[in-house]
KETIGU-415858 format. One record per residue (C-alpha): residue number from 1; x, y, z. Coordinates in nm, 2 decimals, padded with zeros to 4 digits. Each point is the difference from the previous one (the first is absolute). Layout:
(NUM (X Y Z)) ...
This chain:
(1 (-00.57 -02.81 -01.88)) (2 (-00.13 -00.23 00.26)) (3 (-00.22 00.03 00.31)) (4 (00.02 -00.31 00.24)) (5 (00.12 -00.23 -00.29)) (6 (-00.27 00.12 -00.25)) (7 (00.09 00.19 -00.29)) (8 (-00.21 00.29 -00.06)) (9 (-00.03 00.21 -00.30)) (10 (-00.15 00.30 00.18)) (11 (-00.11 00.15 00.36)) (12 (-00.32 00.22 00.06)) (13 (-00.22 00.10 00.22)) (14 (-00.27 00.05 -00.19)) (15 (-00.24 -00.28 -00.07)) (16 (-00.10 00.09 -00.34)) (17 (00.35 00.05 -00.13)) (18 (00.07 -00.37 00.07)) (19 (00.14 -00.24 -00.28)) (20 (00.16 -00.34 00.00)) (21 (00.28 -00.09 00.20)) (22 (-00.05 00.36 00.21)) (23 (-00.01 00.05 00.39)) (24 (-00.31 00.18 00.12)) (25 (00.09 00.21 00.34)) (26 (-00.28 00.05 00.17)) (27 (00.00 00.28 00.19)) (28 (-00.22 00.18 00.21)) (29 (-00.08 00.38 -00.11)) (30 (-00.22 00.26 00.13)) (31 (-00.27 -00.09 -00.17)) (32 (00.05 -00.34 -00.11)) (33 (00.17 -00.36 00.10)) (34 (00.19 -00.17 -00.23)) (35 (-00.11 -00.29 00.19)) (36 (-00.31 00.02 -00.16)) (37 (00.09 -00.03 -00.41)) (38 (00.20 -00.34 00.06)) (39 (-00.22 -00.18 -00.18)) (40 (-00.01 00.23 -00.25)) (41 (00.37 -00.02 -00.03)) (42 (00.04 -00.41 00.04)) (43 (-00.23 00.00 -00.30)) (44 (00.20 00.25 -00.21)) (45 (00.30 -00.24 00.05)) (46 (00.15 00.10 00.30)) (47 (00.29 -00.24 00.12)) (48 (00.06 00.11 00.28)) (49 (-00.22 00.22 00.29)) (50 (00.19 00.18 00.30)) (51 (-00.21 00.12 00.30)) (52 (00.05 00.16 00.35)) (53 (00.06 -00.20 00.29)) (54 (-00.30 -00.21 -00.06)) (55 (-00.14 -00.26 -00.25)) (56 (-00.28 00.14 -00.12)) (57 (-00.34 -00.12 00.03)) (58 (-00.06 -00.20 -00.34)) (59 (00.12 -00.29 -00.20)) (60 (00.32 00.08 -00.18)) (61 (00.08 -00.30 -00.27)) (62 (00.29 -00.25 00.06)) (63 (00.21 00.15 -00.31)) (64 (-00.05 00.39 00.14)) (65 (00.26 00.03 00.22)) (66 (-00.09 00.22 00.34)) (67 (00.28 00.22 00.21)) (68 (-00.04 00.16 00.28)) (69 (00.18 00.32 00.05)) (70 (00.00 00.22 00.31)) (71 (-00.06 00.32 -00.22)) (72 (-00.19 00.01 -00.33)) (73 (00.13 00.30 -00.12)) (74 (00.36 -00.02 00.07)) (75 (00.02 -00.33 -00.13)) (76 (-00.14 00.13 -00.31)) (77 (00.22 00.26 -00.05)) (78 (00.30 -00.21 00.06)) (79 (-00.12 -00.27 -00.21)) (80 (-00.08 00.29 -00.31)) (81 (00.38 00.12 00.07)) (82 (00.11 -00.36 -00.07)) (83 (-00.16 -00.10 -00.25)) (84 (00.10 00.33 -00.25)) (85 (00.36 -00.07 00.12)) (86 (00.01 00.34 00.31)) (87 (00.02 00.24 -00.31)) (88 (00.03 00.30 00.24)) (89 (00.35 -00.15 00.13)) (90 (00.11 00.06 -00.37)) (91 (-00.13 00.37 -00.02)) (92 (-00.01 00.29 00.17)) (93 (-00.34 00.08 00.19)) (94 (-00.07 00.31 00.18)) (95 (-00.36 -00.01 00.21)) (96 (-00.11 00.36 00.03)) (97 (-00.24 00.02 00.31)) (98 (-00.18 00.30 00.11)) (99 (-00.33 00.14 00.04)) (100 (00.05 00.23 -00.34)) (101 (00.26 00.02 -00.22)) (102 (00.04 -00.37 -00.12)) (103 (-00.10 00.04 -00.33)) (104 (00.20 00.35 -00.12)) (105 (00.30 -00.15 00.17)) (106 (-00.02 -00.37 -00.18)) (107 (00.00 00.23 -00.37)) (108 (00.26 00.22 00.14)) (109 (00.21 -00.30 00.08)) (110 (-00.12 -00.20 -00.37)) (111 (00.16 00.34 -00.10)) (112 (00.28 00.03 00.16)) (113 (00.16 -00.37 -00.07)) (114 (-00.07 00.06 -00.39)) (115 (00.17 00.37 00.01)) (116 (00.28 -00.23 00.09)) (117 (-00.03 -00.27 -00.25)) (118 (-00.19 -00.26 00.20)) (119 (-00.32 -00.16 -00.04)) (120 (-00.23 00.06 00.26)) (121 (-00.38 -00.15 00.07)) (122 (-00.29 00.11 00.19)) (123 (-00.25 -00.19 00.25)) (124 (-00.24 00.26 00.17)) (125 (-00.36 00.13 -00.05)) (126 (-00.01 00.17 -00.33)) (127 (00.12 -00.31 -00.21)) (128 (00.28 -00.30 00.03)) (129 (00.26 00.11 -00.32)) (130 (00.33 -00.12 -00.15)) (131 (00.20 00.04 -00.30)) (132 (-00.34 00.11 -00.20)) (133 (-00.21 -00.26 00.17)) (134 (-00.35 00.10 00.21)) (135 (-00.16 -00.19 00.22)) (136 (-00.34 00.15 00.17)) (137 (00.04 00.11 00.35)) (138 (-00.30 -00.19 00.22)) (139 (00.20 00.01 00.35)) (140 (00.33 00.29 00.05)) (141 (00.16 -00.28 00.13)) (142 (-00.10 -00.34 -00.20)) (143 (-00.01 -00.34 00.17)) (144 (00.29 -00.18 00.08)) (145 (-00.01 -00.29 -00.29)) (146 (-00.13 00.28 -00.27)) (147 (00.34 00.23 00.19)) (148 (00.26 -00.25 -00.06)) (149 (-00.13 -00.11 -00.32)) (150 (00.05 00.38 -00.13)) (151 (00.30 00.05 00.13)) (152 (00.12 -00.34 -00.15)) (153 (-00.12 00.15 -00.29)) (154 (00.22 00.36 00.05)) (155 (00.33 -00.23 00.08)) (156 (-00.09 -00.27 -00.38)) (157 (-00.04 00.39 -00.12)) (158 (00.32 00.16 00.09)) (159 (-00.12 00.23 00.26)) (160 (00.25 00.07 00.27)) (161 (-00.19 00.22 00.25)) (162 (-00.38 -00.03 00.09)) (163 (-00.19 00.29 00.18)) (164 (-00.29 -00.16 00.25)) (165 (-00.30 00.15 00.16)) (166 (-00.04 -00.19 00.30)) (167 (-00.34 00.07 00.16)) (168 (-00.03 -00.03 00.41)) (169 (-00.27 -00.25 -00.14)) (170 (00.25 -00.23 -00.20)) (171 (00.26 00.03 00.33)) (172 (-00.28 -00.14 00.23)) (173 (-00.12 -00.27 -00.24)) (174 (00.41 -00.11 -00.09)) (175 (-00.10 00.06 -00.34)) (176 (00.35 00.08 -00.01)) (177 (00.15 -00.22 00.25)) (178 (00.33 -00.14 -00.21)) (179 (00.06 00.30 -00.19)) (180 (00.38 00.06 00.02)) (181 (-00.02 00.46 00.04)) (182 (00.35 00.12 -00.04)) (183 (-00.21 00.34 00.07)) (184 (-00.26 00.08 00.17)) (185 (-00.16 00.39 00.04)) (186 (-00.24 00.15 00.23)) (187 (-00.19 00.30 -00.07)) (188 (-00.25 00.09 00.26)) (189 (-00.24 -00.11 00.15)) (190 (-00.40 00.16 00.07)) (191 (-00.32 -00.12 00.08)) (192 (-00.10 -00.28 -00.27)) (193 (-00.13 -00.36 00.00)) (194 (-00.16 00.03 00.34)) (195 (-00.26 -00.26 -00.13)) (196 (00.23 -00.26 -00.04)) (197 (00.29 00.11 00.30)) (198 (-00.22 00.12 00.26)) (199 (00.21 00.25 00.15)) (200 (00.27 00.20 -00.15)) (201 (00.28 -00.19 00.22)) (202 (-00.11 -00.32 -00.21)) (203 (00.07 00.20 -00.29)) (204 (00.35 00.12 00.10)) (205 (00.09 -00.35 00.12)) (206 (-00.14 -00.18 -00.37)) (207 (00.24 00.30 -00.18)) (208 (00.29 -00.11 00.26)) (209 (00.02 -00.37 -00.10)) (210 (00.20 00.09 -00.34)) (211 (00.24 00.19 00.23)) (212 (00.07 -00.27 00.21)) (213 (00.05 -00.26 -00.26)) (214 (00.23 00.20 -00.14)) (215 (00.34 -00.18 -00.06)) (216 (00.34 00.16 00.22)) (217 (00.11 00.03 -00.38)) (218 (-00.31 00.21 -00.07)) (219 (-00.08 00.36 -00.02)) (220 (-00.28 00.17 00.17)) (221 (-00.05 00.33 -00.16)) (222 (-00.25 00.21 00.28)) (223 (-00.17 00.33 00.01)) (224 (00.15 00.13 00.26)) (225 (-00.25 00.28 00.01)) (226 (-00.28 -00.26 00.15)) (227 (-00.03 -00.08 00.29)) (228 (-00.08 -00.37 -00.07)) (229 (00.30 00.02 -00.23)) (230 (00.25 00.03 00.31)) (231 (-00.19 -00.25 00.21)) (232 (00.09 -00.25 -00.34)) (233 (00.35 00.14 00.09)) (234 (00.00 -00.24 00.30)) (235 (-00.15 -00.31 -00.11)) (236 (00.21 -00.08 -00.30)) (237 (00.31 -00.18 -00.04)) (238 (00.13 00.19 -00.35)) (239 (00.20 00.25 -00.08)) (240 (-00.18 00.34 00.02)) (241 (-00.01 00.26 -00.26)) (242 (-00.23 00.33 00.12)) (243 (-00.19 00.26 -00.25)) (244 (-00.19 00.31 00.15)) (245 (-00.03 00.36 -00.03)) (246 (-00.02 00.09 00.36)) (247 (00.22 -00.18 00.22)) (248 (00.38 -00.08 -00.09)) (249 (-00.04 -00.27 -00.23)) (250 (00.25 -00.19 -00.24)) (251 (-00.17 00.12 -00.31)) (252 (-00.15 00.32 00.02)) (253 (-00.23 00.26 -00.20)) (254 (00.07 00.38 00.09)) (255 (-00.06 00.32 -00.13)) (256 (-00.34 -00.12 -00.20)) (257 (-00.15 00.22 -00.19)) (258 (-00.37 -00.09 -00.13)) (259 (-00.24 00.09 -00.33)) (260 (-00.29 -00.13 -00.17)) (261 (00.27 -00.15 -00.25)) (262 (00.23 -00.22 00.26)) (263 (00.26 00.15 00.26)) (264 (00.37 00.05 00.02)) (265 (00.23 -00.14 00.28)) (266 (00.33 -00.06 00.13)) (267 (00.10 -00.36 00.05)) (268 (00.24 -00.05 00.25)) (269 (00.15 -00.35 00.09)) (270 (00.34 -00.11 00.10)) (271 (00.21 00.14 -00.29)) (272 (-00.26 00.15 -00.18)) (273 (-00.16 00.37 -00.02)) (274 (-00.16 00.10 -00.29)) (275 (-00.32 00.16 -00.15)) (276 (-00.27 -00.21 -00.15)) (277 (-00.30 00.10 -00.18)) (278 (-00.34 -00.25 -00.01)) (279 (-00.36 00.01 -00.17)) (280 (-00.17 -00.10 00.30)) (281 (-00.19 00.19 00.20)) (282 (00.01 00.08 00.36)) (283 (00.17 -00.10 00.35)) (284 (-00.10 -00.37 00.01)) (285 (00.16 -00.10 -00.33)) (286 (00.31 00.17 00.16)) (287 (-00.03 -00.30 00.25)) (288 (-00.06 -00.28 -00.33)) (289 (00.31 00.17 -00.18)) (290 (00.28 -00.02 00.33)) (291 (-00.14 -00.33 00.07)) (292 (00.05 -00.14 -00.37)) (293 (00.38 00.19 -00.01)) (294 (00.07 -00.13 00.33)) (295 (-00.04 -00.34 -00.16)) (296 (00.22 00.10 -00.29)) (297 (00.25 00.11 00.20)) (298 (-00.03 -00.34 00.19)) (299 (00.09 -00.23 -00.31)) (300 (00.26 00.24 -00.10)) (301 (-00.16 00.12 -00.32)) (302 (00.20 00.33 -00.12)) (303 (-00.16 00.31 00.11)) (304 (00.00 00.17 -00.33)) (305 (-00.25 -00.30 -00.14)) (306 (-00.16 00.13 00.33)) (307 (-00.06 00.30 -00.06)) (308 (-00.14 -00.03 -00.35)) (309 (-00.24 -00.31 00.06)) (310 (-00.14 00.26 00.25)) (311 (00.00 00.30 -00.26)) (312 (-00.19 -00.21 -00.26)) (313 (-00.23 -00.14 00.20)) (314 (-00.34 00.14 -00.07)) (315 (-00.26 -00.14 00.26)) (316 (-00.17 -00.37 00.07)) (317 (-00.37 -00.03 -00.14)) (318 (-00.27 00.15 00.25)) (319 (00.31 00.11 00.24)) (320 (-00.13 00.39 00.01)) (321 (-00.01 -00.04 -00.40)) (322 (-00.09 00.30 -00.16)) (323 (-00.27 00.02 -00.28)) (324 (00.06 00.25 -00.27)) (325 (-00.22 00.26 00.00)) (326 (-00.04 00.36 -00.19)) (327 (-00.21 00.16 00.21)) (328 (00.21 00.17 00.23)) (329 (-00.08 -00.22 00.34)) (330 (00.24 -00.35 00.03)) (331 (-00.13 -00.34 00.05)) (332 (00.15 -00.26 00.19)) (333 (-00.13 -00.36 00.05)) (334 (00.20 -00.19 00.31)) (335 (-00.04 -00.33 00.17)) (336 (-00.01 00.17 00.34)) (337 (-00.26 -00.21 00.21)) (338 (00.11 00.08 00.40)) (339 (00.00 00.30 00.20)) (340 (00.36 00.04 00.00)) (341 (00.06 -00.05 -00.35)) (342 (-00.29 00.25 -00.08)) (343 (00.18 00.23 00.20)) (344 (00.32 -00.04 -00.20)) (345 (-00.16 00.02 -00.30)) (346 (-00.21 00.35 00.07)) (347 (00.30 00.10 00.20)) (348 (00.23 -00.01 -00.29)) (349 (-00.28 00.22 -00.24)) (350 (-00.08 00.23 00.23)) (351 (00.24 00.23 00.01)) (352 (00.05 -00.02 -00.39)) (353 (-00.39 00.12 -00.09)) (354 (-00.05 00.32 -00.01)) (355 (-00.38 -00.04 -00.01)) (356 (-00.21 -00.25 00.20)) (357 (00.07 -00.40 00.06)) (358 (-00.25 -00.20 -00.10)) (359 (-00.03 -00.40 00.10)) (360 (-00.19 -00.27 -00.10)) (361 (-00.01 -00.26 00.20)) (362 (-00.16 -00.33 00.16)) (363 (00.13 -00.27 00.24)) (364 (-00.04 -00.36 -00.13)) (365 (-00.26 -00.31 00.13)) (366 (00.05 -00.26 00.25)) (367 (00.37 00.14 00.10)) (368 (00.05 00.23 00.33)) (369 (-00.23 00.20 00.10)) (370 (00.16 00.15 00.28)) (371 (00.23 00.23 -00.27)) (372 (-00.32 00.14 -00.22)) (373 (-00.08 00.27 00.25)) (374 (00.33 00.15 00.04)) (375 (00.03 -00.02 -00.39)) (376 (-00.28 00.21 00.02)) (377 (00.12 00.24 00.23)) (378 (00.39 -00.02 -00.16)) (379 (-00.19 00.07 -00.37)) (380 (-00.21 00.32 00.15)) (381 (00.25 00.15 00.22)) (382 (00.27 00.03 -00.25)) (383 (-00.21 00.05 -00.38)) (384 (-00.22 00.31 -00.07)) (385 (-00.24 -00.25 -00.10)) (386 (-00.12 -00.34 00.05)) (387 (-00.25 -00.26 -00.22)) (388 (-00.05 -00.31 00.18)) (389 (-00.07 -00.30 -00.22)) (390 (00.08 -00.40 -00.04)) (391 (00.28 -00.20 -00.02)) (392 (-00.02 -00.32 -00.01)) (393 (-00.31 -00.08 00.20)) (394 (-00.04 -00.35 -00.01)) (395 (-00.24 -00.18 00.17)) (396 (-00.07 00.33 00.20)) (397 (-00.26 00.29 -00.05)) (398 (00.20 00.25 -00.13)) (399 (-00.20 00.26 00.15)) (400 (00.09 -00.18 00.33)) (401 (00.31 00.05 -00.10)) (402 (-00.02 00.36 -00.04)) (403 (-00.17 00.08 00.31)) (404 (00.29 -00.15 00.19)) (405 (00.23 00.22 -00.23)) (406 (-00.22 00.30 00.11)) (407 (-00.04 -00.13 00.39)) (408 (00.41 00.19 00.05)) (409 (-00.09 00.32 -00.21)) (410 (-00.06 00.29 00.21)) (411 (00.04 00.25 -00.33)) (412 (-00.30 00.11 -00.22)) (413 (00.24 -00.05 -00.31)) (414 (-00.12 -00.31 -00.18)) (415 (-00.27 -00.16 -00.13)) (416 (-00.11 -00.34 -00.06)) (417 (00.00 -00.15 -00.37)) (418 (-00.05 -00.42 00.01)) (419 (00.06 -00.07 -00.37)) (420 (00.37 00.08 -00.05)) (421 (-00.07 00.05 -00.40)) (422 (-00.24 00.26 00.13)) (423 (00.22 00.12 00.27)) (424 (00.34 00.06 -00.23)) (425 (-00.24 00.18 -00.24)) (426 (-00.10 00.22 00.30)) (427 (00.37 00.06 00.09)) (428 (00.08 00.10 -00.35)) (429 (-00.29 00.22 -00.06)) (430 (00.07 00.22 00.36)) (431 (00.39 00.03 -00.12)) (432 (00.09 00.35 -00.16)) (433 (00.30 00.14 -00.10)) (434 (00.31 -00.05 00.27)) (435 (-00.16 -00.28 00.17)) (436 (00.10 -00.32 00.07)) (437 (-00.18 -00.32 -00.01)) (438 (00.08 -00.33 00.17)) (439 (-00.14 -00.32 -00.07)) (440 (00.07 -00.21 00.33)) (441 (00.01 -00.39 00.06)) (442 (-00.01 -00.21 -00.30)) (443 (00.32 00.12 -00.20)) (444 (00.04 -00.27 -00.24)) (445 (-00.27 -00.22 00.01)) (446 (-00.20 -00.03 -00.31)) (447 (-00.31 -00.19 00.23)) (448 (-00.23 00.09 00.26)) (449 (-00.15 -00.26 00.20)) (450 (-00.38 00.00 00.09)) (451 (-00.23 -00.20 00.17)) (452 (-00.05 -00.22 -00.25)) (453 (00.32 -00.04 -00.15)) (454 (00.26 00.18 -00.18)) (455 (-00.06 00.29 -00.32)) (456 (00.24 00.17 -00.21)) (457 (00.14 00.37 00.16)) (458 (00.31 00.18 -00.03)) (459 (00.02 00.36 00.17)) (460 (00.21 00.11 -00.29)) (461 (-00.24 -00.09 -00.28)) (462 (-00.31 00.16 00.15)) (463 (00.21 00.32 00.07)) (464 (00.09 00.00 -00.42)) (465 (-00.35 -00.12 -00.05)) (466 (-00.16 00.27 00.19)) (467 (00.22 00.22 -00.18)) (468 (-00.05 00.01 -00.35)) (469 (-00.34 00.00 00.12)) (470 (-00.01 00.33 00.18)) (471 (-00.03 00.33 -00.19)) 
């Protein structure tokens, strides 16, 4: 590939991934201008430099070509699609946007596609996978030149469909500005990312740009139970294909019934009404399964490879995962980390428990603040009982944290337990027989990140540690 007559042999952004004969983007972050690690790059072996609108203020060497781009990032994306040879025109990518639900619909999709004999890989937060291969998760939506590299990857390894997380943060940055969505879905969308958005109208607006970049050709599969999901109605161009529960929808969910072990619905669709029977638990994942059938029904896979991709499928890794336990209370570990997404959650137990609902909990460091006290108040007004702990603090004083938490509490039901090791111990230790026990906000993550850095913690393993401990 060539950029402005030079050959390259690769494209980044990042200064310390430069080789010989690579373009270094320099692009200005957050936190960080690429304008600044030029040097570094030129003396890597960087052929060629591009900046924004302005030659920068040092010495760039005769043989280092410099370009001038009006946008950084979308020249970097477009550039990456180029020079992997626009692998997602040659596959099928569905973006799944959405406050929650990403993640359980991406597996149900993966699931889905190889009921029906098709390979199927997996960009989100838990992990990027294909046809056996793992690649660590650092972003739910990677950068653009690590994005089309992947999928590159998924098309040289006979993989016909891909399901993407797209985070409002990738739409903003154009980390995938290029991608070629032959589906796009929208979930919901709650208070989140107010650090980085501002205002939850900034939110809605980052979640709408996959919508309207949708192709004509495209399908937009909505929630047409959200609010923001009929807005997304208007803006975009696609064909529309709507899932709910409460209002007339194209795919619908009725006559639910719920237990601790899954739930029971009807599916009805155009042509379709028939019972189907699922593992996972409560009204959300209701939601994840109509979206992920609605998308089935949308590439014309056979209903009956439907219906038992859904049947079979267990649950998604720290996606209200339950831990086994003998001792007569249930244990659940969940990624839940926003008010409304709590409230599913403790929603979807509550009326399963026959004793009291107990949640652990914290709200993570250097993220918005503005959602830990109605956490707090979500997590006491619907559980029997409360322990307040960390997340992922940060850089922040995690009892800071916690006081914040505490600052939209108006019950006397919780109590306040910084170490989370100590905190899940405390939780376990209160349960008794017919409780129920929720671990709240990390799901997943086998990390939790301090002050100084990162250390080894998975909710899971300290819940079987604490365990075999206990008499």
């Amino acid at each position: 590939m060539k950029i402005a007559g030079i050959k390259i042999k690769g494209i980044t952004s990042d200064s310390k991934q430069v080789k010989k004969g690579f373009v270094f983007v320099a692009i200005k972050g957050n936190r960080q201008d690429g304008s600044c690690f030029i040097n570094e790059a030129i003396a890597r072996g960087a052929s060629a430099v591009v900046v924004q609108k302005k030659r920068p203020q040092i010495k760039i060497p005769g043989k280092v070509k410099l370009i001038t781009v009006n946008d950084c990032r979308k020249f970097l994306a477009k550039a990456a699609n180029k020079f992997y040879g626009f692998p997602s025109a040659k596959l099928k990518v569905v973006g799944t946007t959405g406050t929650n639900g990403k993640t359980t619909i991406s597996y149900l999709i993966e699931a889905l596609a190889k009921e029906s004999g098709h390979a199927c890989g997996v960009i989100g937060t838990i992990d990027y996978h294909f046809k056996g291969k793992v690649i660590e998760s650092k972003n739910t939506t990677p950068g653009c030149v690590e994005l089309q590299s992947l999928l590159a990857r998924m098309y040289a390894g006979g993989v016909k469909y891909c399901a993407m997380e797209v985070s409002s943060h990738a739409l903003d940055q154009d980390r995938v500005a290029g991608i070629n969505f032959n589906r796009a879905i929208f979930t919901n969308l709650t208070q989140d990312h107010l650090d980085y958005h501002k205002n939850l109208e900034n939110y809605f607006q980052a979640k709408a740009r996959l919508f309207r970049s949708l192709p004509s050709s495209g399908v937009a599969i909505i929630n047409n139970d959200d609010s923001y999901g009929r807005r997304i109605k208007r803006l975009t161009g696609a064909k529309i294909l709507t899932y709910g529960i409460k209002r007339p929808s194209a795919v619908m969910a009725k006559d639910i019934d719920f237990d601790m072990h899954g739930a029971e619905f009807t599916l009805v669709a155009p042509k379709i009404n028939l019972r189907i029977k699922t593992h996972l638990v409560g009204r959300h994942n209701i939601y994840n399964m109509l979206a992920a059938i609605a998308w089935g029904i949308s590439e014309k896979l056979s209903i009956k490879d439907i219906k038992s991709a859904i049947e079979k499928f267990k649950n998604v890794c720290g996606r209200l995962e339950k831990v086994v336990c003998k001792r007569g209370y249930s244990i659940f570990v969940d990624y839940a980390h926003t008010p409304d997404a709590l409230f599913n959650v403790i929603s979807a137990l509550r009326p399963l428990v026959k004793g009291r609902m107990i949640v652990v909990f914290g709200c993570g460091g250097e993220r918005d603040k503005l959602k830990r006290p109605k956490m707090g108040r979500v997590v006491t007004e619907l559980a029997d009982y409360a322990i307040i702990t960390s997340d992922n603090p940060r850089s922040e004083d995690p009892l800071r944290i916690i006081e914040d938490v505490c600052a939209g509490i108006d019950k006397n039901n919780y109590c306040r337990k910084p170490g989370r090791f100590e905190a899940i111990r405390a939780g376990l230790s209160m349960a008794k027989k017919d409780d129920c026990l929720l671990l709240a906000g990390k799901g997943h993550e086998n990390y939790q990140v301090l002050k100084d850095g990162a250390v080894h913690f998975n909710d899971k393993e300290v819940v079987l540690k604490c365990l075999k401990s206990m008499k």
